[in-house]
C-alpha positions as CSV (number, residue, x, y, z in Angstrom):
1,X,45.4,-37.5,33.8
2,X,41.9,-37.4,33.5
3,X,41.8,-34.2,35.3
4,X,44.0,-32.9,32.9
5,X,41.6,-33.7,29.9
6,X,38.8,-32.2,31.7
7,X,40.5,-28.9,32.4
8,X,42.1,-28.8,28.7
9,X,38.0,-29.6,26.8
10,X,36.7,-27.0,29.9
11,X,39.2,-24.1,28.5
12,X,38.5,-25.6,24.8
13,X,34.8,-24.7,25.6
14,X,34.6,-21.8,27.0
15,X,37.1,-20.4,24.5
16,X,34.7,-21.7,21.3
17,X,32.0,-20.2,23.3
18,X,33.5,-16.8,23.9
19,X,34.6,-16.8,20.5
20,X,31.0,-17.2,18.7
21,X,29.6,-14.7,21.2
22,X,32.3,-12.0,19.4
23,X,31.8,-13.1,15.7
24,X,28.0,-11.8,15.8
25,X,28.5,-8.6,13.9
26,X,25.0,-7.6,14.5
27,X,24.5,-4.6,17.0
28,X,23.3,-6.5,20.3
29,X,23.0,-3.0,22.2
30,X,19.7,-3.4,24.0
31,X,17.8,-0.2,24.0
32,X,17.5,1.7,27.0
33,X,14.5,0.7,29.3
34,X,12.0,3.1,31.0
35,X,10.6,2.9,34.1
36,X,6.8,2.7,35.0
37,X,4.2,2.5,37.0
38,X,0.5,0.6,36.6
39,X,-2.0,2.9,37.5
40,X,-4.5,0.9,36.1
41,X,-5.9,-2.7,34.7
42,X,-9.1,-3.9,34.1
43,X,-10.9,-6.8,32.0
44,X,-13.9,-4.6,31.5
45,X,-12.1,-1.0,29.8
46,X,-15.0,-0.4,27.3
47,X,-13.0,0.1,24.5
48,X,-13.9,-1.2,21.4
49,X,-10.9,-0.9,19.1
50,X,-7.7,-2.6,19.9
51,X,-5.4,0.8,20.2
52,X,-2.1,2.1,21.6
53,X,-2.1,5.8,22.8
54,X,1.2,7.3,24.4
55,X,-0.9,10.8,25.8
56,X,1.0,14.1,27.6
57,X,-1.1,15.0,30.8
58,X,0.2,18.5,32.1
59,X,0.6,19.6,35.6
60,X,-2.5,19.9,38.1
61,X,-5.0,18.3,34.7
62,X,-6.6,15.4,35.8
63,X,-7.3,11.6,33.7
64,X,-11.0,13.4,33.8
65,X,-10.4,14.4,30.1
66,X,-11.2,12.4,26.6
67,X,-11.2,8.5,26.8
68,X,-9.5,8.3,30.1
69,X,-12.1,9.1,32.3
70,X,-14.8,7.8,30.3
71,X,-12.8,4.4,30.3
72,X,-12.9,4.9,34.6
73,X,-16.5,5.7,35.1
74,X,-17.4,2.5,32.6
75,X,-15.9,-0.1,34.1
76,X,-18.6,-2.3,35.7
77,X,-19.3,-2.0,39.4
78,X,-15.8,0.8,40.2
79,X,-16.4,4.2,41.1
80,X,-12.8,5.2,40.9
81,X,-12.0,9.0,41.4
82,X,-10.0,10.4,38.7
83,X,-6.1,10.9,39.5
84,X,-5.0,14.2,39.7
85,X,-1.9,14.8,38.3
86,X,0.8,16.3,40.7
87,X,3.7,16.9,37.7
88,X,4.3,16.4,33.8
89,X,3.7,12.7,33.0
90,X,3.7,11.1,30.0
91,X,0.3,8.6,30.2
92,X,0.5,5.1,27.8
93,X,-2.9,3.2,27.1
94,X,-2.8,-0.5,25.6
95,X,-6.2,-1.9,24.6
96,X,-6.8,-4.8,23.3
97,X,-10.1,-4.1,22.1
98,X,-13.5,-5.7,22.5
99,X,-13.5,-9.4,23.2
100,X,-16.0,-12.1,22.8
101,X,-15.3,-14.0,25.6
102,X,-13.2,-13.9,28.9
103,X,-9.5,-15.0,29.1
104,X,-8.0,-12.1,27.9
105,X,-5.4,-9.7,29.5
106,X,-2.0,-7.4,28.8
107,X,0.4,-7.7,31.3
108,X,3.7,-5.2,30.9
109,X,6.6,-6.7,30.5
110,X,8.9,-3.8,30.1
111,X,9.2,-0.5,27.3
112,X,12.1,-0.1,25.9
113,X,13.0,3.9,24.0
114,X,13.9,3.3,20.4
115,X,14.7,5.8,17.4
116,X,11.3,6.0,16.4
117,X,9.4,6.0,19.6
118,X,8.8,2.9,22.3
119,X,8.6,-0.5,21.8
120,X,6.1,-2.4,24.7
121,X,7.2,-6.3,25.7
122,X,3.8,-7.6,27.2
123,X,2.5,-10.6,28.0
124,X,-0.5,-10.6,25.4
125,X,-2.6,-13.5,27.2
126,X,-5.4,-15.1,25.3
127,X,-7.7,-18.5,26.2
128,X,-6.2,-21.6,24.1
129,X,-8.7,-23.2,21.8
130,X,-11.6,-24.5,23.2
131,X,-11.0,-23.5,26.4
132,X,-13.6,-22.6,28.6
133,X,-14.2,-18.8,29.4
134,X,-16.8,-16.5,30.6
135,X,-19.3,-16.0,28.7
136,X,-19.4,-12.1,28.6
137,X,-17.9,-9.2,26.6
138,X,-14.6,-8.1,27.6
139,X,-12.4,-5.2,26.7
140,X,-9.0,-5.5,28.6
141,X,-6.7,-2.8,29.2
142,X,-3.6,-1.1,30.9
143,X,-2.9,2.2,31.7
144,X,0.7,3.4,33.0
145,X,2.6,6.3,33.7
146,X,6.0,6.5,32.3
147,X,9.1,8.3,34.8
148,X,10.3,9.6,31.4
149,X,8.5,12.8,30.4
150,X,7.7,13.2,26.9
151,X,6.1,16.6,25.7
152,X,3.5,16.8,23.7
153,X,5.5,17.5,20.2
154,X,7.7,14.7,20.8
155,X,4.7,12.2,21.0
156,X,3.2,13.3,17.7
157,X,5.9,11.5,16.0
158,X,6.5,8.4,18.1
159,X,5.8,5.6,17.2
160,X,4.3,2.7,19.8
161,X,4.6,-0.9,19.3
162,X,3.5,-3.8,21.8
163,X,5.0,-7.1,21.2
164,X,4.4,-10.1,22.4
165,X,6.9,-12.4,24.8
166,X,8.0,-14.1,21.6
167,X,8.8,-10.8,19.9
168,X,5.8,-10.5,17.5
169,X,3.9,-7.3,16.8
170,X,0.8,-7.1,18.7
171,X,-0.7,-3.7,18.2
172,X,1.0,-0.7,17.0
173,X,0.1,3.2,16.5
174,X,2.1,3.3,13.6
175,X,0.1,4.8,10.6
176,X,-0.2,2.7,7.6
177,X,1.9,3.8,4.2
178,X,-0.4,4.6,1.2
């Protein structure tokens, strides 16, 4: 008998459960995720300003142009060759800026496509209150290639946002309405 009761409030369960599941009416279709690859992370980037950049880098051009390289050839104590680029590849930066102290980092979670450009899960670490940290300037960063190939027109309009493993906005590209 007491078998019996179990099975019937088991069923009763899972059927309230399955049930609530289908009365969200909200659209739970997650957007589509892109793959990519780290090509580099440092705590020392040099970069001042916390910024998002999603950059086009065409065929045979090498990260020896604009910020890229001169983010490479700063970082304290590296000499890192620049990376020549065998095909198309669409090139993201996230920096968080200049920090006053270590125990600071961006770690990718995963980028998602959206209808207005890319939206960047990360793990946006930063030293709890009164911890102690290094006692140095810091500028951490990430750069990754993405396997989805955006051209150059496309990424003019995109927007870029990082968020945080809680879902906040972080850092964004997006340009501020007047």
């Amino acid at each position: 008998m007491s078998h019996t009761k179990f099975f019937v409030f088991t069923a009763f369960l899972a059927t309230s459960l399955t049930a609530c599941k289908h009365m969200d009416n909200s659209d739970s279709t997650p957007a589509p995720s892109l793959t990519w690859q780290s090509i580099y992370k440092s705590h020392q980037c040099s970069i001042r300003q916390p910024q998002v950049r999603l950059m086009h880098i065409d065929e045979g051009e090498t990260l020896y142009l604009d910020e890229m390289e001169q983010l490479r050839r700063r970082v304290i104590g590296q000499q890192v060759q620049p990376k020549e680029i065998e095909e198309e590849q669409s090139v993201l930066l996230i920096a968080m800026g200049q920090k006053s102290s270590g125990g600071y980092a961006v770690n990718v979670d995963a980028i998602h496509l959206t209808e207005t450009g890319l939206t960047v899960r990360a793990n946006w670490i930063t030293p709890p209150p009164g911890s102690m940290t290094t006692s140095a300037l810091t500028s951490p960063c990430a750069i990754l290639t993405l396997d989805k190939k955006f051209t150059k027109d496309e990424i003019k309009d995109m927007t870029v946002t990082v968020v945080d493993r809680k879902g906040k906005a972080v850092l964004s590209n997006a340009k501020a309405a007047h």
